[in-house]
N, C-alpha and C positions, 0 to 999 in steps of 0.2 A: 596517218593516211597511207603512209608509201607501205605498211605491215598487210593493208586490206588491199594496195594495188597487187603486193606479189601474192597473195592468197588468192584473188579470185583470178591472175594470170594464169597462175599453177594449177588451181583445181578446173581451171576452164579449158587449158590443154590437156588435162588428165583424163578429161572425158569424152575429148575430141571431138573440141570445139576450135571453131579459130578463134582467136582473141586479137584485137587491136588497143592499140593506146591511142586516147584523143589528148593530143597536148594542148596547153594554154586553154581547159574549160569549155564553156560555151562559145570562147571567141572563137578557137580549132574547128569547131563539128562548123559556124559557119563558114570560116575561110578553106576547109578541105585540104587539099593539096598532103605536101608534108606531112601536116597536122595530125592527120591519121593517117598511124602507121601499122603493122602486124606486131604483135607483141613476142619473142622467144623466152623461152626457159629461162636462159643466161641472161636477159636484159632487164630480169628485173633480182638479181643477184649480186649480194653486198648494199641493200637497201634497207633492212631492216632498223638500222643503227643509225640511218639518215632522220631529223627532223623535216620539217616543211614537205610539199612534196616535190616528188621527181621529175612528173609530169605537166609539173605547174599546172595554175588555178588563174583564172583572171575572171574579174565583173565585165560584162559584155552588154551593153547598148543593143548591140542587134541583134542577138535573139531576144529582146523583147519587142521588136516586130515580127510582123506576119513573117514579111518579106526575110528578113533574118532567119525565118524557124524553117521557109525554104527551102533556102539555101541548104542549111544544117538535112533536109530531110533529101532533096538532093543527092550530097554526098553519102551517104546513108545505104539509098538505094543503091546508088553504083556498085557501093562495096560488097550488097549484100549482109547489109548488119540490119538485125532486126531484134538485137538484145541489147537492152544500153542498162550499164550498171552507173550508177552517180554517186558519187561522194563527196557530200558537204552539207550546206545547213537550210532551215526551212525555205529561202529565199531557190537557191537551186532546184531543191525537191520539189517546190509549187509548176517552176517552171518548164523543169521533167514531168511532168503530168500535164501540163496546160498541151505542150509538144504533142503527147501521145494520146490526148484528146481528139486533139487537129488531124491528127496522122489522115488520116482518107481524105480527108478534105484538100491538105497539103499536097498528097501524090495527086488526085482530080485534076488540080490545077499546074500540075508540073507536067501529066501528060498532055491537058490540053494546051499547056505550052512549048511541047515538044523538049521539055528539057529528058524527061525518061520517056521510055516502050512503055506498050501497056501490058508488054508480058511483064516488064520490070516492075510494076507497080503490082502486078497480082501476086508474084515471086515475095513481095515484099507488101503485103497485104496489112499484116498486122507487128506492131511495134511491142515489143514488152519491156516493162522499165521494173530495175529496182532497187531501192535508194540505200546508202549506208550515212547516219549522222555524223559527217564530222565537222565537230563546233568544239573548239574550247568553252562556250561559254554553258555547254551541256543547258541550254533553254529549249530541248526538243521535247515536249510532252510526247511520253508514250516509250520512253528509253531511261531506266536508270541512269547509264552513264552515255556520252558520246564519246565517240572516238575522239583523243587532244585531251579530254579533260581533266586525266589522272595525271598527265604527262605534264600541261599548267601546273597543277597542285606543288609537283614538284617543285617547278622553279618557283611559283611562289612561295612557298613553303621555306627553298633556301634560304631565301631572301626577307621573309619574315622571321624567322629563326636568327638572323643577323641582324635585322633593325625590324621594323613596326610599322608601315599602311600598304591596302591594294584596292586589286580593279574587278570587274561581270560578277554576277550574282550567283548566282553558286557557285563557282568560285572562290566569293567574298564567305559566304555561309559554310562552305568545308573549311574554309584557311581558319575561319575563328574556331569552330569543330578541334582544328588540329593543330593550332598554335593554345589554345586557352585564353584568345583575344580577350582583353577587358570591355569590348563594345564593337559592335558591327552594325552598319547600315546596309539595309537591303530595298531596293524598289521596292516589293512584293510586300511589305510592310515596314511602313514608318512609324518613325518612332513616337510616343504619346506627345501631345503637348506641352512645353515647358521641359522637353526634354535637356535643352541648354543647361539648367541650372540642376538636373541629376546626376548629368554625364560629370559637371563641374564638382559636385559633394562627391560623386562615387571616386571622381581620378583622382582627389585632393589628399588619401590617405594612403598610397600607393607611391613607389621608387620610381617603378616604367609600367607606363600603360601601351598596350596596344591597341590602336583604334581601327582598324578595316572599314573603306568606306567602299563600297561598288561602286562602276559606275552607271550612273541613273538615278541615284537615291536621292527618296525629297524626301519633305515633311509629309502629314496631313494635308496641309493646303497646295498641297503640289508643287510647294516651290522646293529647286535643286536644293541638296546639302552635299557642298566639295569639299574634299578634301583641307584647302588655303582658309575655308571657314570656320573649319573646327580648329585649326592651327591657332586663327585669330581670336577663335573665341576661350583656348584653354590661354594661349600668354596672356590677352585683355586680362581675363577674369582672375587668374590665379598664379602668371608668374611664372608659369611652370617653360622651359627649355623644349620648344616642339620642331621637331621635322618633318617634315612630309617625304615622301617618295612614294614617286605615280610609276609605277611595275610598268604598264604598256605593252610595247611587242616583244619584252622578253619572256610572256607567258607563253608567247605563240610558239618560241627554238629551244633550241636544246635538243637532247636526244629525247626519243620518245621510250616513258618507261615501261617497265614488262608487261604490264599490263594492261597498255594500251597496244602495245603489239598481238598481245594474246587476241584479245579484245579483238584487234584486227584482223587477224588474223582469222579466227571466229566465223567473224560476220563475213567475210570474205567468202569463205565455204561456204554458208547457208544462203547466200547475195547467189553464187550460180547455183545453186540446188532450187532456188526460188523460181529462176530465171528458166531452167528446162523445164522446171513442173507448170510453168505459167499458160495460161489459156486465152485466147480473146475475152470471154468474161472474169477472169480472176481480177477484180481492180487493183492497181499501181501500190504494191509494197514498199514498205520500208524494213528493215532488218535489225532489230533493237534489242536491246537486255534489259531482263526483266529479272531481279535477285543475279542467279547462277543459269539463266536459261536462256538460251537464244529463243528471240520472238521472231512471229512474223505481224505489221500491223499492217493495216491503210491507211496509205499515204497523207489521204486528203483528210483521213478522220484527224492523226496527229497533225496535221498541217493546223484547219479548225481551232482544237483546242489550244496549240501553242497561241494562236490568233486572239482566241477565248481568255487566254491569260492578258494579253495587253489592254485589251479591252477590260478588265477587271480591273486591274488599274488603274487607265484612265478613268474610270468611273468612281472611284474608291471602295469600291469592295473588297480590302485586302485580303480580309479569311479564304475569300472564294479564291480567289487567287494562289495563294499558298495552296489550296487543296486541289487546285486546276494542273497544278505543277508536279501533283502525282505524290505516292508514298515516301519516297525514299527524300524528298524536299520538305516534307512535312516532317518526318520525325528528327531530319537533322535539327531543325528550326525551332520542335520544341526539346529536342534535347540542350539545344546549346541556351533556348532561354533560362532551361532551369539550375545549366552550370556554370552558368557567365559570372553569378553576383549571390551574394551569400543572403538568403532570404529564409532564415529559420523560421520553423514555426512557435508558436507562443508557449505551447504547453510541450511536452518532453517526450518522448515514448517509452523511456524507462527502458526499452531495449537496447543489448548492445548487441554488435556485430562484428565478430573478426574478420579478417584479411590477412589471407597469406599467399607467398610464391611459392610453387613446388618445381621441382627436376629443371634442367639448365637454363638458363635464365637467356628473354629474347628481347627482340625491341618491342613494343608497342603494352610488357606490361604493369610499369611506371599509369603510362594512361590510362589502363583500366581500375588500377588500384583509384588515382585519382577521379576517376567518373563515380567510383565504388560509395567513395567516400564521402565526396560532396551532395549523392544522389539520399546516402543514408541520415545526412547533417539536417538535409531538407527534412526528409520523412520524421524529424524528430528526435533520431537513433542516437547512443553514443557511440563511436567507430573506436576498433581496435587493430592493429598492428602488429601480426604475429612476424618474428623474425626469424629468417632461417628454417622455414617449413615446418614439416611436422617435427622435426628436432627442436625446433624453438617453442614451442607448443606445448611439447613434453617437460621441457626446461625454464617451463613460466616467461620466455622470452616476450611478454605481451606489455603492450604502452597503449594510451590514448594515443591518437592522431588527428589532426584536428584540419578543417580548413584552408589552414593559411599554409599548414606546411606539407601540403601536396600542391601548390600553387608550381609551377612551371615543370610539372613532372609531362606534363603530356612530349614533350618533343626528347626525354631523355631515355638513354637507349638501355640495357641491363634491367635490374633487379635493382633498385632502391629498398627495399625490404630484406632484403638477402633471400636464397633460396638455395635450396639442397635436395638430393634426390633421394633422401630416404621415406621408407615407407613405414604408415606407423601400424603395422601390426605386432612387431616387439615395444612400443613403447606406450600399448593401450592403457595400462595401469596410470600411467603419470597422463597422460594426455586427457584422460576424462576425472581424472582430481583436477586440471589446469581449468577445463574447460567449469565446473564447479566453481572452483576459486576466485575467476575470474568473471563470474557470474554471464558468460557467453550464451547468448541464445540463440546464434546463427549464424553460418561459416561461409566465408565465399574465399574458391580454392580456384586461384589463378594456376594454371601450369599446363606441362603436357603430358604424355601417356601416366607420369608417376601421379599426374595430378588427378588421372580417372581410375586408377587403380586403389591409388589410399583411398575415393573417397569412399568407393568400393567397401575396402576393409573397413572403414567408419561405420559403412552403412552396416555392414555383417555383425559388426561388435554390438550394435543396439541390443541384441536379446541377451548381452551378457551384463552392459554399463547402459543404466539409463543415460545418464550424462549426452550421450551420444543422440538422445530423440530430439533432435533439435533436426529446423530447417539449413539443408545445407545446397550450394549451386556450386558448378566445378564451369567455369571459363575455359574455354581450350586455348591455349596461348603456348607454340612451339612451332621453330622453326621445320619442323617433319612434317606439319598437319597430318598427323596421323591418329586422332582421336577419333575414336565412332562419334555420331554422331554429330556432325559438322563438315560440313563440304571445306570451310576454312578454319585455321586458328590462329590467331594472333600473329604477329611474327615472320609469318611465311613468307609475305607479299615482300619486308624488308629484306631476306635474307633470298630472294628468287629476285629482285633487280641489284642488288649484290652480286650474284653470278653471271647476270645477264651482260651485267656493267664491264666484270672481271672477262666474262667472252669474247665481248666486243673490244678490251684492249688485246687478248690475244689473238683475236683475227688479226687486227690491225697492224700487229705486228712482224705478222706476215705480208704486207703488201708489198715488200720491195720484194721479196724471194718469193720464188714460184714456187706450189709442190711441193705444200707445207700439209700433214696434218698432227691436230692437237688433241691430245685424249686427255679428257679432266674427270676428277673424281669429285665427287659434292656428297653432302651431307645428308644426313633423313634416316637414317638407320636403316630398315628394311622399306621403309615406303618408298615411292617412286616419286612421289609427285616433283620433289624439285626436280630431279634430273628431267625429268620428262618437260615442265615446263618451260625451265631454262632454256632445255633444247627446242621448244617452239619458237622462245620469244628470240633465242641469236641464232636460230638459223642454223640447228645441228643435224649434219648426217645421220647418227645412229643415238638412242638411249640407252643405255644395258641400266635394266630394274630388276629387281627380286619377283615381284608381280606374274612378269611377264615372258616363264621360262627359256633361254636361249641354250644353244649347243654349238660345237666348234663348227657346225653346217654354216650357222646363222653367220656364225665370226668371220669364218667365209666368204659368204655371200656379201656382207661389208665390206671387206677390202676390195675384193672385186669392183664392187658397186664405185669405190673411192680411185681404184685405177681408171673406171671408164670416165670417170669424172676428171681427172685431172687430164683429160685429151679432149676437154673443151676449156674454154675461155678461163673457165672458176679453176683457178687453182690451189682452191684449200680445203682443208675438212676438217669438220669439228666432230667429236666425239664425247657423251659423257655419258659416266659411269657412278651410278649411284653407288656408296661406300658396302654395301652389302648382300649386291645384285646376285653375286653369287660367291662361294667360298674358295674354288679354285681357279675360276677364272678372275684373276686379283687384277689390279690396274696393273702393275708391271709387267703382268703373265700377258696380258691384250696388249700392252705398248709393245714388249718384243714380238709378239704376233705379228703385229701390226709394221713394225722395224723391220723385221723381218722379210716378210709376204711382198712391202713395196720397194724392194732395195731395185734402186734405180730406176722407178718413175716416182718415188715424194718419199720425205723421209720425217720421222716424227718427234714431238715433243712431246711430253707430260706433267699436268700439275694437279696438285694436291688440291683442294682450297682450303681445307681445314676451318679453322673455327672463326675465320672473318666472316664467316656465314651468318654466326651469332650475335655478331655485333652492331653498333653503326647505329647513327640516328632513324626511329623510327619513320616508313613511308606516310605520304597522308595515308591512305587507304587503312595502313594498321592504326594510326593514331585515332580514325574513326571510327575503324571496325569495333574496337577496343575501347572509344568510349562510349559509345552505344552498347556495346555488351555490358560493358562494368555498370551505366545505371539501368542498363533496363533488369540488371539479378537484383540488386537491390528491391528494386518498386514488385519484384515477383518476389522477395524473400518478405516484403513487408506484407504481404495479402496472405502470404502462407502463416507466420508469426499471428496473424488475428484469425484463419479459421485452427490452427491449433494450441490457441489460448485460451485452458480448464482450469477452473476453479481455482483463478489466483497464479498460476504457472503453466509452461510451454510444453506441450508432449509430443513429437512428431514420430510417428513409427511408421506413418504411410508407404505407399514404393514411392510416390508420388513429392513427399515431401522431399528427396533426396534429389536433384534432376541435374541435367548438364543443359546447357545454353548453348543453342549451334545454330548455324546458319545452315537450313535446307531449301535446296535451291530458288525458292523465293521469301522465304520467310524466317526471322530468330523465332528458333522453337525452343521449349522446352522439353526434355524427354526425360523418364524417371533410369537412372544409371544402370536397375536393373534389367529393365529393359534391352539396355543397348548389349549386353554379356553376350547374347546369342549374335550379336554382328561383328566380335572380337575376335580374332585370335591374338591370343594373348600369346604364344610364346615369342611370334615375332613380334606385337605389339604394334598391330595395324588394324584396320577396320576391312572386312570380311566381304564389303559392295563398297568400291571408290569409284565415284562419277568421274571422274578425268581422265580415267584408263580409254574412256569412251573417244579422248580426243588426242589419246596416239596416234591413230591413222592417220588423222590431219598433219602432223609431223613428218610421217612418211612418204604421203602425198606430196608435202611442200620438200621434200628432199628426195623427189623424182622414183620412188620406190613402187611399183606397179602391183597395188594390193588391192582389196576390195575396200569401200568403203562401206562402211554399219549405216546406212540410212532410217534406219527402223524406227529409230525413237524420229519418228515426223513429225516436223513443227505447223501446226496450223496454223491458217489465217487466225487472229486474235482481235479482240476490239477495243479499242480505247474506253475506258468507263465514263463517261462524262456526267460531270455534274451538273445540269444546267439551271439557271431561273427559270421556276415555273412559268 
């Protein structure tokens, strides 16, 4: 929350607006006074890193009277405030509309009660509202994610990864996503009947089961299923040593992570871009994500169908319900039904499938391998295990792998397969005898840039080695996200709250000394994106990218910018510098710039981070990313293997049969590898159009930089899909 207070504080004095802070909620806008106050630059500085919010939150009684909403419209008038931004969950946002419904009706009766002028009330004629979700329990239809809800994941995630049960329902449905729970209850579908005596056969052949219950969850016949029941029913029935642990308000603290800052950050910008473009007829927005996109909805439509969902429920429609709750609930729900429990099929498919790791190995693709695996076990396939990349390939390093022993790879960090960055165009000869020998008929090639490069060469080799016509998909999985064709890859989200995390201990470690600044260098090779997003999500002065040419002007115009800054209240500065922004201007060459230029108003520090970047247990976000990527190549290599199955064996030479699996801004696509060459430059090894370059300004904005902002890509009003009964 506190990541979208300083985002729409910043971008609203950027535009020269006034801004206020309403403390304490709905309770503030009625009491007035204090409450609302002017909001400065500096006042909401060093908040990024804070959990809960700043401005506190409170349930209020009296704005749900008339007489309460008054009051609130009232103080309103006096100040002159006629754009009210909200952030919080469907209960606030209804009530943010019911308000600016009233609005004329509210002033009518305040000047004929002489509480305002009637010039005040004309001054203030119309109210415009526009909402940001923030809910850990992300139940807002009409928003992928809310604000809080990655930041939950996390702690529960910790906390699951060290023991076994939790609480809110998506929540409960990513946690099992990204632990590899053995069972998860969800409101929004209960479990079949006689479920006691499955859950009891399926834990009974198992070490440690995880069980995840939300809370809310019944049966069928609507009665609760807690937590202390399933405890009683696994010791009754079989003996088994059970603990419970009920998570609660520790999903709510903690720091919030990078991507819920981002996230905030985000919405923040596009919350006042909504709010100046807003009209008396534009109705009451909310500001949501949709894939990679900022939305804009209506309020009252998302308000509706979140409504739409309990009532599903209560009624027992669960399907409709699951499909009420939008895309991104629906495919976790059936990805996780079909990797929770080992449900072969009866007959075989005779096909096998390799798996390998290519170039330096990240967090999250352990996880994929296992979604890979167990997605192919279903489809029938027999899975294989190439070790050590194309090296191992070349070198027959290939085994079965089986079910059981990809079991708890989801939450482990590295390369369980091993992996190497070579590439195989010197070792085609041995690589398409392997894939022969090995009787291979489809490759799925986890890695990063080396992983879309070999598969490249693979594809090229076809007109020399049949062996190579086979279906093959490349995963993007590196901490650079620097593959065409994917807005993300694997890895990146773990090794970008890694930096965030490591920023915010070296802020911190500046609070007792004034007149500190830190230049860090982070990883990505020539891409920008970590530097840059790190630098949104902790609140950095400047990015130096390769992308985004700079000269000793610019360097310049930083320090300066950083002297005029340490003669207010903030007395620090962050700097980061992506490892190959540029060749001369090297991190040492900018710290003595920089040591230099501020001798005697701040003095600096410098750190490397090096390859902690690569490691570390993976985030939910990759754990999921990643297992929805790894089954959804499968179930697209298994439809390709049957349209390219001729007389008796497999031949795939299409462009199409070859593809990379990416996430573009709302959707996992497919695209054929050839394809994507024309969006490559390959000598630096980065993609050719990167969406995120688009949300540097917002970085500079929020670090006081007086630049224009790109409004061009405009977000329109959008509409909620609703599925309703006939």
């Amino acid at each position: 929350m506190n990541a979208a207070v300083r985002a729409t504080v910043r971008v609203g004095l950027y535009t020269g607006a006034k801004v206020y802070f309403v403390h304490e909620g709905y309770q503030g806008l009625v009491d007035g006074g204090e409450n609302i106050c002017p909001a400065t630059w500096e006042s909401v500085s060093m908040m990024l890193q804070l959990g809960g919010t700043v401005i506190g939150s409170a349930r209020c009684k009296d704005f749900r009277t008339r007489e309460g909403r008054m009051k609130a419209a009232c103080n309103l008038v006096k100040l002159g405030i006629t754009n009210l931004c909200v952030i919080g969950g469907d209960g606030s946002l209804t009530g943010a509309n019911q308000f600016r419904t009233e609005w004329s009706g509210l002033l009518d009766d305040l000047v004929r009660a002489g509480k305002i002028t009637e010039e005040g009330a004309k001054k203030s004629s119309h109210l415009n509202i526009v909402g940001m979700v923030g809910s850990i329990d992300n139940d807002f239809c009409g928003t992928d994610m809310t604000i809080g809800t990655d930041s939950a994941l996390h702690r529960i995630i910790e906390v699951v990864d060290a023991i076994a049960t939790t609480a809110q329902r998506y929540l409960a449905l990513v946690t099992a996503l990204a632990c590899g729970a053995d069972w998860v209850f969800i409101p929004e579908m209960p479990p079949d009947d006689g479920w006691e005596n499955h859950l009891c056969r399926r834990t009974r052949g198992s070490r440690l089961n995880v069980i995840i219950v939300a809370e809310g969850a019944m049966s069928r016949d609507g009665t609760l299923i807690t937590s202390d029941q399933i405890k009683k029913l696994v010791t009754d029935s079989l003996g088994f040593d059970t603990r419970t642990t009920v998570l609660g308000h520790v999903q709510r603290g903690g720091t919030p992570s990078a991507f819920d800052r981002i996230l905030g950050s985000r919405m923040g910008v596009e919350a006042v871009m909504a709010l100046l473009e807003a009209t008396p007829d534009t109705p009451a927005c909310v500001v949501s994500l949709s894939g990679n996109q900022a939305v804009r909805l209506p309020l009252m439509e998302c308000v509706q169908v979140t409504k739409d969902v309990t009532a599903a429920m209560a009624e027992g429609r669960f399907d409709e319900a699951i499909k009420l709750r939008g895309k991104s609930f629906e495919n976790n729900w059936n990805t996780y039904k079909l990797l929770a429990h080992i449900n072969p099929p009866d007959v075989k498919s005779n096909i096998n499938v390799a798996i390998m790791n290519i170039g330096a190995p990240c967090a999250g693709m352990n996880a994929a391998v296992r979604a890979a695996v167990r997605m192919g076990i279903i489809q029938g396939h027999s899975m294989l295990a190439v070790h050590d990349g194309f090296d191992g390939l070349a070198h027959g390093q290939v085994e079965p792998i089986t079910w059981t022993s990809v079991s708890g790879w989801t939450g482990k960090g590295g390369s369980a397969l091993g992996t190497k960055r070579t590439l195989p165009a010197k070792l085609l000869e041995e690589i398409s005898h392997n894939i022969a020998k090995f009787n291979i008929h489809a490759l799925v090639i986890i890695g990063g840039f080396e992983a879309y490069v070999g598969a490249l060469e693979l594809v090229q080799a076809r007109e020399k080695y049949e062996e190579m016509c086979i279906p093959m998909v490349v995963i993007p999985a590196t901490v650079s996200n620097n593959v065409p064709g994917s807005d993300f890859s694997i890895g990146a989200d773990t090794a970008l709250n890694t930096i965030t995390s490591t920023c915010d201990r070296i802020k911190q470690s500046a609070a007792g000394t004034k007149r500190r600044v830190f230049i860090v260098e982070t990883m990505g090779g020539y891409c920008g994106y970590l530097a840059t997003m790190a630098g949104l999500a902790a609140g950095a002065d400047a990015a130096y990218i390769f992308e985004e040419k700079f000269n000793i002007k610019d360097l310049q115009v930083n320090v300066e910018h950083l002297v005029e800054k340490m003669k207010t209240t903030v007395k620090r500065g962050l700097i980061l510098r992506n490892e190959n922004c540029n060749a001369n201007y090297t991190t040492d060459l900018i710290f003595n710039l920089y040591s230099e230029e501020g001798k005697g108003v701040f003095d600096c520090r410098k750190n490397v981070l090096g390859h902690m970047q690569q490691g570390g247990t993976p985030t939910p976000f990759d754990r999921n990313f990643a297992t929805k990527m790894g089954a959804k190549s499968v179930l697209w290599l298994t439809d390709k293997l049957r349209e390219c199955y001729r007389h008796g064996r497999i031949f795939a030479n299409s462009q199409d049969s070859a593809c990379l699996l990416g996430m573009r801004k709302r959707a996992l696509t497919f695209q054929p590898l050839n394809e994507l060459k024309e969006d490559t430059d390959f000598e630096h090894r980065i993609p050719k159009t990167q969406w995120w370059l688009k949300i540097r300004p917002i970085m500079k904005i929020l670090a006081k930089y007086d630049i224009k902002l790109d409004t061009s890509e405009h977000t329109d009003m959008e509409h909620v899909i609703q599925k309703r009964r006939p």
